[in-house]
N, C-alpha and C positions, 0 to 999 in steps of 0.2 A: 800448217801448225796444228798439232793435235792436243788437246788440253784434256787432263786426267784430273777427274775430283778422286779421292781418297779418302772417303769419312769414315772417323771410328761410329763405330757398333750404333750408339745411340742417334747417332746425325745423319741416318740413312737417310729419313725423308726428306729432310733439309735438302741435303746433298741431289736427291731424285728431281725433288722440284729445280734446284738450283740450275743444273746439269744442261736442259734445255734451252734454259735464259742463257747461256755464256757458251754455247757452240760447243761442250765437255761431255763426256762419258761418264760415269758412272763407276769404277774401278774397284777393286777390293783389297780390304783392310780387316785384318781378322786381330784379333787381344783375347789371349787368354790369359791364364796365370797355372805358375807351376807352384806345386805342393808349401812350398817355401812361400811364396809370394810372390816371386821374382814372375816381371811383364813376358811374355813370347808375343812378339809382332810379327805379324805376318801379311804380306800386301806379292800384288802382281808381277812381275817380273816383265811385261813387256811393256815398258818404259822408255827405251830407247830414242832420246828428242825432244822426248814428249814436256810438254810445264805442266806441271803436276802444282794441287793445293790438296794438302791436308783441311780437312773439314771436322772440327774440334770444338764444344763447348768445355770452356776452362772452368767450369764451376766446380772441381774438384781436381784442382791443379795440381799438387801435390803426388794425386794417384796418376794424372794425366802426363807429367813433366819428360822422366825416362821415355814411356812411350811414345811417344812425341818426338825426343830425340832419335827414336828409333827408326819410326817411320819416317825421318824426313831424312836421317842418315841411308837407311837400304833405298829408299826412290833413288837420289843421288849415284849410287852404288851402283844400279842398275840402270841408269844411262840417262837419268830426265837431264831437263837441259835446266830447269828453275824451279824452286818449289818455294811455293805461298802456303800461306793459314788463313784459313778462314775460320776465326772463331767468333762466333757472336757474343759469348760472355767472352770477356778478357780480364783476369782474375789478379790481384796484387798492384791494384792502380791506387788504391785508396791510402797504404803506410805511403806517400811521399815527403815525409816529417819524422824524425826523431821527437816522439810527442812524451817518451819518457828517456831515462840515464840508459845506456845498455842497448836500447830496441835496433833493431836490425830494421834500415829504409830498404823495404821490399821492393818498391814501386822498378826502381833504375835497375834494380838488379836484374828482377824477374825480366823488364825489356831486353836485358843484355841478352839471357840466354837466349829469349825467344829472336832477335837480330843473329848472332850466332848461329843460327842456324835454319832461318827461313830468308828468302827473300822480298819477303812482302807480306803484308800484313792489310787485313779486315777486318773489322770488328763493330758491332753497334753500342752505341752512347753507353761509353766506358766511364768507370766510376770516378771522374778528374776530381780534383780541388786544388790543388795551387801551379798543377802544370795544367794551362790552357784549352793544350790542342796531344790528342796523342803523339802527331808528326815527332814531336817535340823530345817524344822520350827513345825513338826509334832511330837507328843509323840505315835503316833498309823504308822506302815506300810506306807509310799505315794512313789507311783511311778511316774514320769511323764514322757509320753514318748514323742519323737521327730519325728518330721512330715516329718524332711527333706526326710526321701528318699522317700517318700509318692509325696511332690511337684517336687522330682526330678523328678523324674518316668513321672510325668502327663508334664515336661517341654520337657522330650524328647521326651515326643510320640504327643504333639502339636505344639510346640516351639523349633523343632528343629537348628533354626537359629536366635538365640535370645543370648541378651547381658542382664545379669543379673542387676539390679537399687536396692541400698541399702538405705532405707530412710535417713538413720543417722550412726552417730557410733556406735550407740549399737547394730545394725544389721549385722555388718561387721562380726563378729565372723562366724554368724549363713547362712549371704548370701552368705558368699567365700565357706562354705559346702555343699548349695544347688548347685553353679554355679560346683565346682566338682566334685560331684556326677551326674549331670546332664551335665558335659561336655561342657560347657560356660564357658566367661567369664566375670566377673563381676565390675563394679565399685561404689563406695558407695558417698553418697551424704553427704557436709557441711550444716546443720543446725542448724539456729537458729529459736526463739519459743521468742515470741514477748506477747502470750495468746494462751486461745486455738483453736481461728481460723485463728490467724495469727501468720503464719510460714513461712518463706525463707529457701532457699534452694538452694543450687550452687552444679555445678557437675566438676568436674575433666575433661581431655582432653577427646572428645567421639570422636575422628574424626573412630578411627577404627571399632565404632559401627556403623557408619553413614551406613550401609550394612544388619545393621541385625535388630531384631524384639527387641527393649525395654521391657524387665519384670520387673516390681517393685513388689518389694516383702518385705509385712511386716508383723509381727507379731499380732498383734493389729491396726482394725482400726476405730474410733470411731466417730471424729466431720469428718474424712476424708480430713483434714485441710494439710498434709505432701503429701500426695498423689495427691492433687490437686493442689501444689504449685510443685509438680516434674513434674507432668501432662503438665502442663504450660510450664516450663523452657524446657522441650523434646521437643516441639512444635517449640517452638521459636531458637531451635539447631536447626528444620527442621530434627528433625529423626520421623519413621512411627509413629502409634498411637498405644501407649503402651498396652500390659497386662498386669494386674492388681492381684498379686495374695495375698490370703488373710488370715492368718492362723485361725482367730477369726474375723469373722464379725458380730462385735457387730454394725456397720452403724446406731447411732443416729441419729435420727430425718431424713430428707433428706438426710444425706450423699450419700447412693447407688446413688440416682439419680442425687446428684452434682457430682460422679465421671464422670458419663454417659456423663454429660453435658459437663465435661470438656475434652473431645476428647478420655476416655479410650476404646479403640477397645473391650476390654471385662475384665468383673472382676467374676473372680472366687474365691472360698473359697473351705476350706475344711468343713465338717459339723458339727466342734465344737458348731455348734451356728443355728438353721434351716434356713435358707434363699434362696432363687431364685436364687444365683451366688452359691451355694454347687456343686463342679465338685468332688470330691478328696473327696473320705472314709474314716474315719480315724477307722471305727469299728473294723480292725483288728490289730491295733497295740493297741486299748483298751480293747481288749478281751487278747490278751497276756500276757499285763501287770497284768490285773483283773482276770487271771487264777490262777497268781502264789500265789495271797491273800484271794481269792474265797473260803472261809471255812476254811483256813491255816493258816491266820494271828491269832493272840491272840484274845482271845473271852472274854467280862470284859461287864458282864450283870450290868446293870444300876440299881437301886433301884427307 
């Protein structure tokens, strides 16, 4: 069985480290764009047999989507026998609600396409709320694995005396995990969300952190708007200057650098997403996952 990674442009190292943990090659995937805008994909042509995974972070799905069906239509074309995603961000999990009159529920669609046309799916701690489990929203194999013991790990061997910071409620489940596994303790923050760059934030009693090193820690961070209203409010408690850590740094436009501004002692990420705060690998918990579907999930050749 010969397994072929395929990563665009940005997911080369992923893909390089990945490649050795899953018994895979390395393969080539080029993107450019013509004068119009319009994608040219371009990948290898000796394919023949082979299970091929595209290796994709969805954090700009949108410009990603065509390409995507491109390269997993020519692998196909060209003779593989299966082809999987590997994307560590997986993007449009969060509309699974019509939350206004009109709004288009992105969540089930965006799965469609991507079931359409992969046979198997990977991805790390996707942005769920009222669908449980990814499985759930897939008619193809998806796994998604979980970071925590990954940011545990790097909180005890940097932050050994740190008080865990939860942006909001929907973190609590996920940061009371990290803080125990990692041996802290944690407390989660009240917010409210006013737009997307204006967010309040109140923190519960901290006098017993007043000793140790603030970690906020979130799942997704984008306009960077929650983390720089917690930033603020830590200051003004008069505790040290927080770590910042970061599952998906998707960091639109400025963000990175309004954390910076806003007193964060440092921000790290794990490497769902390429960027200059990547401290934390996650290649090995996407290579475990994408072993157990690597040529073994159902194979449904496309016409």
């Amino acid at each position: 069985m010969t397994r072929v990674l395929l990563p665009f442009p940005l997911q080369r190292t992923l893909a390089d480290a990945l490649a050795p943990l899953l018994g895979a090659r390395t393969g080539r995937l080029d993107w450019r764009h013509f004068p119009d805008g319009e994608s040219l994909v371009t990948i290898e042509q000796d394919l023949h047999g082979a299970d091929v995974a595209l290796v994709a972070s969805l954090h700009s799905p949108d410009e990603l989507a065509m390409p995507l069906l491109f390269a997993a239509a020519t692998a196909r074309e060209f003779g593989a026998r299966s082809v999987g995603l590997v994307a560590p961000y997986l993007a449009y999990m969060r509309q699974d609600k019509r939350f206004n009159p009109g709004e288009a529920v992105s969540a089930p669609v965006f799965a469609r396409f991507l079931t359409e046309n992969f046979d198997w799916l990977v991805t790390a701690d996707p942005h769920l709320h009222r669908n449980p489990r990814v499985s759930e929203l897939f008619r193809i194999p998806a796994r998604a694995v979980a970071t925590a013991p990954l940011v545990a790990e790097w909180i005890r061997g940097h932050v050994p005396n740190g008080v865990l910071i939860g942006p909001d409620s929907e973190s609590g489940q996920w940061v009371s995990d990290v803080a125990h596994r990692a041996g802290v303790t944690y407390h989660i923050l009240t917010k409210t969300r006013r737009g997307d760059r204006d967010v309040e934030v109140s923190l519960p009693s901290i006098d017993a952190a007043r000793s140790r090193t603030p970690i906020i820690v979130d799942d997704i961070v984008s306009s960077g708007g929650t983390m720089i209203e917690t930033l603020g409010h830590l200051r003004r408690l008069g505790l040290p200057p927080a770590v910042c850590i970061v599952i998906h740094p998707v960091f639109a436009q400025d963000a990175y650098a309004q954390l910076l501004a806003a007193g964060a002692e440092r921000v790290v990420s794990t490497d769902s997403i390429p960027h200059p705060s990547n401290a934390i690998s996650i290649a090995s918990l996407l290579a475990e996952a994408s072993a157990e579907l690597f040529g073994n999930a159902p194979s449904r050749q496309r016409s």
